[in-house]
Phi, psi and omega in degrees: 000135179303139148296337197301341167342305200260023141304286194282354156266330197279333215297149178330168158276182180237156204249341185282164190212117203251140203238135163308170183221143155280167168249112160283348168303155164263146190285153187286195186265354175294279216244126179285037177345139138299259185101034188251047174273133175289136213030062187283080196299078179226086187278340182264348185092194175235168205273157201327335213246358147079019175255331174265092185304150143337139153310170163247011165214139160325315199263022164267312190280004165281319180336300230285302199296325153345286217279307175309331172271331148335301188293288200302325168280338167303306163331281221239310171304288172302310192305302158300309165325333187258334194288328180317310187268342178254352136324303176292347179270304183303280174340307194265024152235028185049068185217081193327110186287349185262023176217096185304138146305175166294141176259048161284301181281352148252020146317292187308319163303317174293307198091222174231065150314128168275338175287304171317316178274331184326297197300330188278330178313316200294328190282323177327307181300328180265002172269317216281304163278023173263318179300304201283351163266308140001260161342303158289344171279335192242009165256351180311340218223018191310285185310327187300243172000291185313319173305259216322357151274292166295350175282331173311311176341319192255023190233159159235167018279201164101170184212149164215102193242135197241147163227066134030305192257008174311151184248083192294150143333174164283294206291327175288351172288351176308140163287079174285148163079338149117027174292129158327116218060037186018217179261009162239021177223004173245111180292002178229029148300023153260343160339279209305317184313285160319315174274329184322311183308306174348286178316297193318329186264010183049030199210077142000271139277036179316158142230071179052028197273016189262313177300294171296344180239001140310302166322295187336306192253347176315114193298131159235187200284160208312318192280025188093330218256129132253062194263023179181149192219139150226130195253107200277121179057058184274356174047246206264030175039053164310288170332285184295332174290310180291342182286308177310331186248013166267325213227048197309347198230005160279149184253128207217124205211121194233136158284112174235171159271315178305124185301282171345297168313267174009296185293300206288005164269337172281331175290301194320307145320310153322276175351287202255031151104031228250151182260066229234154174232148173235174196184120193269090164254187160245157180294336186251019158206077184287346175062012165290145155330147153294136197113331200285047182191126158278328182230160175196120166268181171187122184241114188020084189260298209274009179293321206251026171220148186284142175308344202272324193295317184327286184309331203271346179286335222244317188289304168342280172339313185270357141293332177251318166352116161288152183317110155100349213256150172238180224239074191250102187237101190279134224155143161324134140338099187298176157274355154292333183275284128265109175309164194274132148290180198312299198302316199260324170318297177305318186297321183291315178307319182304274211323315167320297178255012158228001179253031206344078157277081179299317148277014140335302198273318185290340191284318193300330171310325201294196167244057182348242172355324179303300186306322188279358185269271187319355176265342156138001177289176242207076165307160177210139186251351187251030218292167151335095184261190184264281190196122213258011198255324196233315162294135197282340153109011190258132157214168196229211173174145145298137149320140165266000000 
């Protein structure tokens, strides 16, 4: 963990003064923005579909769209070119490149290539000025934001319940993914979070469509009946918003340990008019009744927690799940589901070890499907995907 935390708590006030902008866009037909948040910091407006605000100055979302095209020829241009090659490298030692060495030995085969480190250099470098235009940009405007969290605070619809004295984990104090203050030391890393992912995710300008259409295919139970949800490690609660306008008369409820996530998914939910309830708990102690929830998700929770935390979140689970209620914990492919290929062993190594996922490499080792069989669950291997290439495809149910 970084010092820069207590920097990014510590920080001036800003000198600068942001004006509401309306939104003139018109909204899709899911979701009506209000856009009655009291003091409401949208000086460029919002993106068409009027769920997502503007950057607040041009030359941070020219910065940000730079760093999204940047990423996207790392990726794809440069990025085929080095899979050419480091194919070619496996082959010409007889080494099926769609079946990884361990990867020590395949390190030891690139060596020290330069087009192969270029390229990891290269995705670094573009996270690294993305968090920091980001980070600069919205903090430039800190009290301006901080009101503006705290006047949501004091709204509805909706609940935002905070705990100060929660006794966060280890694995959530990380600067996961290298954002600065991770997701619990920058009071305005829920800003930050959202549009970063965008850029990672090469889509900029999302108005949540990763999200919504994920909601789409979430399985609920056989009898039908979904009247309560809750989304485990819900960060900026992309999920419970989406869930809430699939399930407008459900009680709808997502948990983080992070505060920042949190404030900024309850503004939002204000905006746009969502009746969402959040709650700053842990996944392995939620303090719900037993029984309470026909459905419970987790969208890629467990890549960032060590198994031993895992197992005590999957027994949690299987304790507040009603009888007969399911389980959608959407997530990476283990190497029991498909060992990795070469491009994806480096890729997965990068991601361990310069993208600081620190528990990544223990998740892809386990056994998923396994871990939720020991807590008493009910697997199912064919669940609703996405992508049946990336994602793992796995759900559970409680006995009814």
């Amino acid at each position: 963990m970084l010092d820069r935390r207590t920097l990014l708590n510590s920080s001036a006030a800003a000198t600068a003064t942001a004006v509401s902008a309306p939104n003139s866009a018109e909204a899709n037909d899911t979701v009506s923005p209000t856009h009655n948040l009291q003091n409401d910091i949208e000086p460029r407006g919002s993106l068409p579909e009027g769920r997502v605000e503007r950057l607040p100055e041009l030359d941070m979302e020219s910065r940000l769209d730079f760093a999204q095209a940047f990423r996207k020829w790392s990726l794809r241009d440069f990025g085929r070119n080095n899979l050419k090659r480091l194919y070619g490298m496996l082959e010409d030692k007889n080494i099926d490149p769609t079946n990884s060495p361990p990867i020590d030995d395949l390190l030891e085969i690139i060596g020290d290539d330069t087009n192969i480190y270029t390229a990891m250099r290269c995705k670094t470098t573009v996270q690294q000025v993305m968090w920091k235009n980001l980070v600069d940009g919205f903090h430039a405007h800190k009290d301006l934001y901080l009101n503006e969290l705290a006047s949501a605070q004091q709204q509805g619809p909706g609940t935002l319940e905070l705990n100060p004295d929660l006794d966060i984990p280890e694995y959530a104090k990380h600067e996961i993914h290298i954002q600065p203050g991770g997701y619990i030391g920058d009071p305005l890393g829920g800003y930050v979070y959202h549009y970063g992912v965008n850029v990672f995710t090469l889509d900029l300008n999302s108005e949540d469509i990763f999200h919504r259409s994920l909601a789409d295919i979430v399985p609920v139970p056989e009898d039908g009946k979904m009247n309560s949800f809750l989304d485990l490690g819900t960060g900026v609660a992309q999920l419970p918003l989406a869930m809430k306008e699939r399930f407008p008369d459900a009680d709808i409820w997502g948990i983080d340990t992070a505060a920042p996530m949190l404030r900024y998914g309850h503004m939002r939910a204000v905006e746009l008019g969502l009746d969402i309830n959040l709650c700053q708990r842990l996944a392995e102690n939620t303090q719900f009744e037993s029984n309470s929830f026909d459905v419970i998700t987790a969208y890629i929770l467990f890549h960032e927690v060590p198994t031993e935390d895992t197992r005590k979140i999957l027994s949690e689970v299987k304790r507040i799940l009603r009888p007969g209620g399911v389980f959608f914990p959407v997530d990476f492919k283990t190497y029991d589901q498909r060992p990795p290929s070469a491009n994806s062993r480096l890729n997965q190594w990068w991601d361990h070890v310069y993208n600081n996922e620190v528990w990544t490499e223990e998740y892809r080792d386990s056994n998923f499907s396994e871990l939720m069989r020991e807590a008493g669950l009910i697997v199912n291997k064919n669940a609703p995907t996405l992508s049946k290439n990336f994602w793992n495809s796995l759900m559970a149910t409680k006995e009814a």
